[in-house]
Every structure is written in structure tokens, then in C-alpha cells.
N, C-alpha and C positions, 0 to 999 in steps of 0.2 A: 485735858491738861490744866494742871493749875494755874491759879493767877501770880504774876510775879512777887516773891516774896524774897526779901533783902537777906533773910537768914536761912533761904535757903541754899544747900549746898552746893545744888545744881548750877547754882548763879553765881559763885565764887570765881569760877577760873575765867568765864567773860570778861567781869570785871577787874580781875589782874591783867587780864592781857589786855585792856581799854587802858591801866593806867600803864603798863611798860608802855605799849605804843606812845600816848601822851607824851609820856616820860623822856623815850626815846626821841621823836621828834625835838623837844624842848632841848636837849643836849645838843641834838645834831645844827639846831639852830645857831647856837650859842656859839658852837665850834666853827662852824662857816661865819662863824664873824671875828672870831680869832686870830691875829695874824700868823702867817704859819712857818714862814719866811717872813726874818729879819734883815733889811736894808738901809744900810748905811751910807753915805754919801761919799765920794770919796774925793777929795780936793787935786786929785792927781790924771793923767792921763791912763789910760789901761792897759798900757805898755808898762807905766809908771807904779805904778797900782798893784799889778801881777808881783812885781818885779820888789816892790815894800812885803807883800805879804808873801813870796816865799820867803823872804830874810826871816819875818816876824813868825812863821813857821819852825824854821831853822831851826832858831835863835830858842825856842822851848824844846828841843830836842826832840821836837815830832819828825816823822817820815814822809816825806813828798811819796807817794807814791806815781803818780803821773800830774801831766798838766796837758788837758784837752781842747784844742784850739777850737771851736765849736766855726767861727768864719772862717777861717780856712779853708775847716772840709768842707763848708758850702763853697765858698770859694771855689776848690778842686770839683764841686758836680756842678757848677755854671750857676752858682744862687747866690743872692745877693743877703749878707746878713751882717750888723752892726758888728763891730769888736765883741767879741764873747767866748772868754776862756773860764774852763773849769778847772781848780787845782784839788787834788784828794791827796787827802795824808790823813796819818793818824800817830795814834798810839796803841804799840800791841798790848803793852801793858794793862790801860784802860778799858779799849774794848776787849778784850778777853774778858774783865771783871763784865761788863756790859752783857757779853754773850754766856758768861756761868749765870746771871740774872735770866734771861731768856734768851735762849741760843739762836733764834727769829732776827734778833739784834742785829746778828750778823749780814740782813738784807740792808741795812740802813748805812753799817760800818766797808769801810775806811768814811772820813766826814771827808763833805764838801765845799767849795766854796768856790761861787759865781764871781765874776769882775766880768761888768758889760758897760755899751756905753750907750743912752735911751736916744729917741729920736730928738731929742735936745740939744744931743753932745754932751751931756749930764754923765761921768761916771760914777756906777754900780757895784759895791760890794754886798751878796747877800749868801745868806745859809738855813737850811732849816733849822726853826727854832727845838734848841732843846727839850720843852718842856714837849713837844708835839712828838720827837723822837722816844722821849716816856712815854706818852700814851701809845702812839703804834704800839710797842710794845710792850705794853702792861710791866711796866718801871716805875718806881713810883720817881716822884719828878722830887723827892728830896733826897733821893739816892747818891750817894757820894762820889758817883763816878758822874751822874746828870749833872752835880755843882759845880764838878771841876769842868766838865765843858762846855758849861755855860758860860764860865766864868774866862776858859781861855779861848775862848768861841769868840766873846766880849772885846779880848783884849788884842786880840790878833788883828779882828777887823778894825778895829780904831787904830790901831796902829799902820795898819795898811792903807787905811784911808785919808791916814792926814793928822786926825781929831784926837 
């Protein structure tokens, strides 16, 4: 066998796949220190809170699709769990464009949005961040449809929260 030689061919794809690896680690670092979920503060009760951000849903002609009492149903199987309601709504309009981008989309879509209350009494509005919804699904993150839900993503929960 011969001695290792830089330009030989043989020792090419080794070393692409030493730097993907690298490569990949280095991202994957990067990403896990990302925030992934944004959370907002909310000046309001969770009752209060829920109750702001359906209007501020509404009120942009999005669609409630449901709103999931998350303690409740612990509640109803004997578990003890903080105030914690999920609301999903969307726009068909939007994710459609979203899902002719990559039809995958559609595991991410109707959006979500948490209201809980932390062991502080502190309440919680939070949602996945858009830019992370681009990457799951290979979107780019200046995509017209990722601006505008960032931007009423933004505007909804400050509005729900008080701020």
C-alpha cells in the first residue's frame, strides 16, 4: 500500500466526508443555541391573554381553527398542570403559498400559539420561531410568505401580551 498522498484520489472522499461531518456538527451546534421558540411576556392573566389574542387573531382575518385547553385535559386524567392553552389558526391563503413552496409545510401549518402561566405565576405567550419553520422546510427565510408571518407572528403576540 502506498504512503498517504494529499493528491491522491483515493483520499479525496475521506476527506470530504471529515469536512461534512465537521461541517455538520458546527451547524448543528450553532442551531441548538438558537432560539427556536419565541416568548413573550405577557402583562395579562391567561384567561386574559388567550382571551387578547383571539381578538388580535380575529381582528387580521385569520381563522381560529381550535383552541386546546392543554390543563384541563390533565385535569380531566387526575394531573396537575399550570394554565396552558394552545390556539391554531391560520391563513389558507398564506400556507397554501407556504405548501406550493414545499408541500412538507403542511406538517408545521395551521400556526400555533402557547399562553401558559410558569411556576412563578409569570404569564407566557410563545410560538415557533419563523425563521426555524424555513429551515424545517427548506424555505428560504426571505420568502414572502416567512416575512409576512413573522411579521404578524410579531404583532399578534405583543398585542396579546400587553406590549
Amino acid at each position: 500500500m502506498d504512503d498517504w498522498n494529499p493528491n491522491n484520489k483515493e483520499t479525496e472522499m475521506p476527506k470530504f466526508l471529515l469536512g461534512f461531518a465537521t461541517a455538520f456538527v458546527l451547524v448543528q451546534s450553532a442551531w441548538a443555541q438558537a432560539p427556536q421558540v419565541i416568548e413573550v411576556r405577557s402583562t395579562h392573566t391567561v384567561a386574559q391573554t388567550l382571551q387578547h389574542l383571539e381578538h388580535a387573531i380575529q381582528q387580521r382575518h385569520l381563522h381560529i381553527v381550535a383552541v386546546v385547553d392543554h390543563s384541563g385535559s390533565a385535569h380531566k386524567a387526575g394531573l396537575e398542570l399550570r394554565p396552558t392553552k394552545l390556539v391554531i389558526f391560520g391563513n389558507p391563503a398564506l400556507g397554501t403559498k407556504l405548501m406550493q413552496m414545499n408541500q412538507q409545510a403542511g406538517l408545521g401549518l395551521p400556526l400555533k400559539m402557547l399562553v401558559w402561566e410558569d411556576a412563578e405565576h409569570r404569564v407566557w405567550l410563545g410560538y415557533t420561531d419563523p425563521a426555524l419553520f424555513a429551515q424545517r422546510y427548506a424555505i428560504s427565510p426571505s420568502a414572502q410568505p416567512i416575512l409576512i408571518m413573522t411579521k404578524a407572528l410579531y404583532a399578534i403576540a405583543a398585542e396579546a401580551a400587553g406590549g
